[in-house]
C-alpha positions as CSV (number, residue, x, y, z in Angstrom):
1,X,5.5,-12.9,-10.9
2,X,8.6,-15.4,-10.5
3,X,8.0,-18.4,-10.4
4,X,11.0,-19.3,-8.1
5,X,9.4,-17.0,-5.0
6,X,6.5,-17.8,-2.9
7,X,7.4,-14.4,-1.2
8,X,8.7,-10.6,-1.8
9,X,8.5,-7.4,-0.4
10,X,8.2,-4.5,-3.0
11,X,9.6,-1.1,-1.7
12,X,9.3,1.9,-3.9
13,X,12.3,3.8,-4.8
14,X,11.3,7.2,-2.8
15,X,11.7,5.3,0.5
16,X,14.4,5.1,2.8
17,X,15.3,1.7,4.9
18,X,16.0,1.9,8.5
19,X,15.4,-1.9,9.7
20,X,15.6,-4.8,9.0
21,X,13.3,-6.3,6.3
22,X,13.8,-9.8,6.9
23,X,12.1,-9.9,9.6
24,X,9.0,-8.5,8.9
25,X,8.9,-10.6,5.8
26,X,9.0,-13.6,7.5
27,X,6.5,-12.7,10.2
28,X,3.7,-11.7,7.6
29,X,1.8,-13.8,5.2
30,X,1.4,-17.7,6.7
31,X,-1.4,-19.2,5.4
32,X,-0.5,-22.6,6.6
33,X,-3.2,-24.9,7.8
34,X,-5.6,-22.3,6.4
35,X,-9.1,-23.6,6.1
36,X,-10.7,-20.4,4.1
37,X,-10.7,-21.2,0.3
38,X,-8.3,-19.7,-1.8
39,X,-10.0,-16.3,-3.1
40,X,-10.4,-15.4,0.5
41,X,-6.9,-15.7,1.8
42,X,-4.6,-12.4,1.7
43,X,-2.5,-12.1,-1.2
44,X,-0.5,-8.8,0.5
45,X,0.3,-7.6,3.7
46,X,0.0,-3.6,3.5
47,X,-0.6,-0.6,5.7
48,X,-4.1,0.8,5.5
49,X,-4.4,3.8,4.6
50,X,-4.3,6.3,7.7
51,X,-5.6,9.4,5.7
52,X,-8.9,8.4,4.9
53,X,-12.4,9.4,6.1
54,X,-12.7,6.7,8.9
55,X,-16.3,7.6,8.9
56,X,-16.5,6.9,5.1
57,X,-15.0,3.3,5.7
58,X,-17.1,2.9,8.8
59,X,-20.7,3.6,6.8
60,X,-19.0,1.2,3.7
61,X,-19.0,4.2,1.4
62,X,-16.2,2.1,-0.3
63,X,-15.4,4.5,-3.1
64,X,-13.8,6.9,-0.8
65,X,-11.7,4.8,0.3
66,X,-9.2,4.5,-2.6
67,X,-7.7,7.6,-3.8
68,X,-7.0,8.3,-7.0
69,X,-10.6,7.4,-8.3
70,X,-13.2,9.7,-10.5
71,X,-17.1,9.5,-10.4
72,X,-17.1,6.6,-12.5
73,X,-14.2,4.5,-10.2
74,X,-16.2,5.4,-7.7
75,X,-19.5,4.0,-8.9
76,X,-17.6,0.9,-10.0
77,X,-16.3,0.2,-6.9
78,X,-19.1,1.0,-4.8
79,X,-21.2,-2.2,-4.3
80,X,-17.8,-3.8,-2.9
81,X,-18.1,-2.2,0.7
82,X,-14.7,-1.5,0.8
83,X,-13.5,-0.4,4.5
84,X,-10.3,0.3,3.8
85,X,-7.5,0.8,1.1
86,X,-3.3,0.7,1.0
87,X,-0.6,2.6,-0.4
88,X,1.2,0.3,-3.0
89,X,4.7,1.8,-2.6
90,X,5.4,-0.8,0.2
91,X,3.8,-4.3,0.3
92,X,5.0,-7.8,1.1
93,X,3.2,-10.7,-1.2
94,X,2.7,-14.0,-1.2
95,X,3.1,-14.9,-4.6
96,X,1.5,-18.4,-4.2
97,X,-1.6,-17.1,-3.5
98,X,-1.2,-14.1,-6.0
99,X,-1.1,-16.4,-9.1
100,X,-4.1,-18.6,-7.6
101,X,-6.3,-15.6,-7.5
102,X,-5.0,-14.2,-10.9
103,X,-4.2,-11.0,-10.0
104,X,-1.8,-9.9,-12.4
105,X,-4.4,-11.1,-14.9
106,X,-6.9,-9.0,-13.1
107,X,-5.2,-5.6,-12.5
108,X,-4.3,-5.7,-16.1
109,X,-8.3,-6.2,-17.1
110,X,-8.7,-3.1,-14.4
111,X,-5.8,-1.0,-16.4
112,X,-7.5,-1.4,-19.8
113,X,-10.7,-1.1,-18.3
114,X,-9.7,2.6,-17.2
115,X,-8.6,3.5,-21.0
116,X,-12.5,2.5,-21.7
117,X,-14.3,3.8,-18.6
118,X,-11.9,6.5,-16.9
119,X,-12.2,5.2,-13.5
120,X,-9.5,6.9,-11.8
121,X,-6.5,9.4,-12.7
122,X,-3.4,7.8,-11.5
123,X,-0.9,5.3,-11.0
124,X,-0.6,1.7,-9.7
125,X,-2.8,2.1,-6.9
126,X,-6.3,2.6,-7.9
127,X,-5.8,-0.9,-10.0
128,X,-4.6,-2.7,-6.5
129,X,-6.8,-1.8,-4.6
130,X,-9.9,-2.2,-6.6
131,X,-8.9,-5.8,-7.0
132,X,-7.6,-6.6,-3.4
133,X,-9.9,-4.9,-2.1
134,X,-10.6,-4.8,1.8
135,X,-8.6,-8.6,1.4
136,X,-5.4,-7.5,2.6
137,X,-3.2,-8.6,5.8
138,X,-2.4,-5.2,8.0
139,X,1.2,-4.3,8.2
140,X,2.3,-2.8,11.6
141,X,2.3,1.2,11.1
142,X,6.4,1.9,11.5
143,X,6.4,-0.1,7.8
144,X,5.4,2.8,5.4
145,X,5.5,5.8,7.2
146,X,5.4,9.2,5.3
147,X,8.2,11.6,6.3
148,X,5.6,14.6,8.0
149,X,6.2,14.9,11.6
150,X,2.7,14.4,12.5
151,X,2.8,10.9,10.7
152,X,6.7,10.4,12.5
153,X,4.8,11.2,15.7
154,X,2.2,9.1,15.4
155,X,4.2,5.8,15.2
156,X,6.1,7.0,17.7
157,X,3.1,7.5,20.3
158,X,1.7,4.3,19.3
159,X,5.1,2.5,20.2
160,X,6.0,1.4,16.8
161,X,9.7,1.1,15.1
162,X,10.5,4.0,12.4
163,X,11.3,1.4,9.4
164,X,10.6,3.2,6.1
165,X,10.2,6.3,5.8
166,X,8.4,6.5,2.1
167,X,8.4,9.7,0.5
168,X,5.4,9.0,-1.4
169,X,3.5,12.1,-3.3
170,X,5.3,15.2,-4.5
171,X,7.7,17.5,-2.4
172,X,10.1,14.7,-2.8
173,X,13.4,16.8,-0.9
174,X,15.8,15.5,-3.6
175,X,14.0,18.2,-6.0
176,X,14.6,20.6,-3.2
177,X,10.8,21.1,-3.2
178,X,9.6,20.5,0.2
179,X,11.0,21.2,4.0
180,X,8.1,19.5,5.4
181,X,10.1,16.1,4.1
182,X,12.8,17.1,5.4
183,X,13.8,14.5,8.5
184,X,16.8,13.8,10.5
185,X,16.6,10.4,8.4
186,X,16.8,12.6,5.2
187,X,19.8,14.4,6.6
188,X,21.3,11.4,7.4
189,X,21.0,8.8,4.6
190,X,18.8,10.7,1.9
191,X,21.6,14.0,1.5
192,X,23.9,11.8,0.2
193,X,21.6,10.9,-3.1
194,X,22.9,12.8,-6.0
């Protein structure tokens, strides 16, 4: 990570902007005057994952909480009592606290752990979230929102801006694969992607 930040906001490149980000990262994150040690202060600021077995994360069956895992993921993970999990593709970090818990160094000993041990089948997020853990700050809902209208309705009902709309899985619209993506956002700003 950079040395010359103590904060950034990743946003993956499937999602479109609608506010202001400035804001939010400013608001997230302060640690100041904190009296917990380092390893317990949150390194991220995410939005839990809404499409989860809330049961499963009530009874601590951690291992369903992360997608993306196999059987042995899940039995590596499992004594961690994890109660919930994030979608990577938008996160704001304080870097600070990122390099005093190592977690570069640790995601990377979780990435060639998976060559050896096949714990789970895809992507960036099973590594995150197996070293984050539960440990993460919780990002108001209208941050990463996934384009379906049920999701779109939900932040609406719950009184929360429409930020990013994050096109995260496949159907991306672009590829002309999925109306169920398709948004007056999409119309707007996302038709105009070539």
């Amino acid at each position: 990570m950079p040395a010359v930040a103590s904060k950034i906001m990743y946003i993956d490149v499937d999602t479109i902007v609608l506010c202001d980000v400035y804001s939010l990262v400013n608001s997230v994150l302060k640690d100041e005057g904190d009296e917990r040690i380092a390893s317990e202060i949150a390194a991220i600021a995410a939005i839990p994952r809404y499409d989860v077995d809330k049961q499963d994360a009530k009874e601590g069956a951690g291992a369903s909480v992360i997608r993306g895992l196999t059987g042995s993921g899940a039995k590596f993970v499992e004594k961690r009592n994890l109660t919930k999990s994030f979608n990577a593709g938008v996160y704001v970090a304080n870097l600070d606290v990122w390099r005093q818990q190592h977690l570069s160094k640790k995601m990377r000993k979780v990435a060639l752990l998976n060559r050896e041990l096949n714990l789970y089948s895809y992507g960036s997020q099973p590594p995150m979230n197996i070293v984050i853990g539960s440990n993460f700050e919780d990002l108001p809902i209208g941050w990463n929102v996934c384009p379906k209208k049920k999701h779109i309705r939900r932040v609406r009902e719950e009184g929360e801006p429409l930020c990013l709309l994050h096109y995260k899985g496949k159907g991306k619209p672009w590829h002309g694969e999925s109306n169920l993506m398709k948004t007056n956002e999409w119309d707007r700003f996302g038709s105009r992607v070539k």
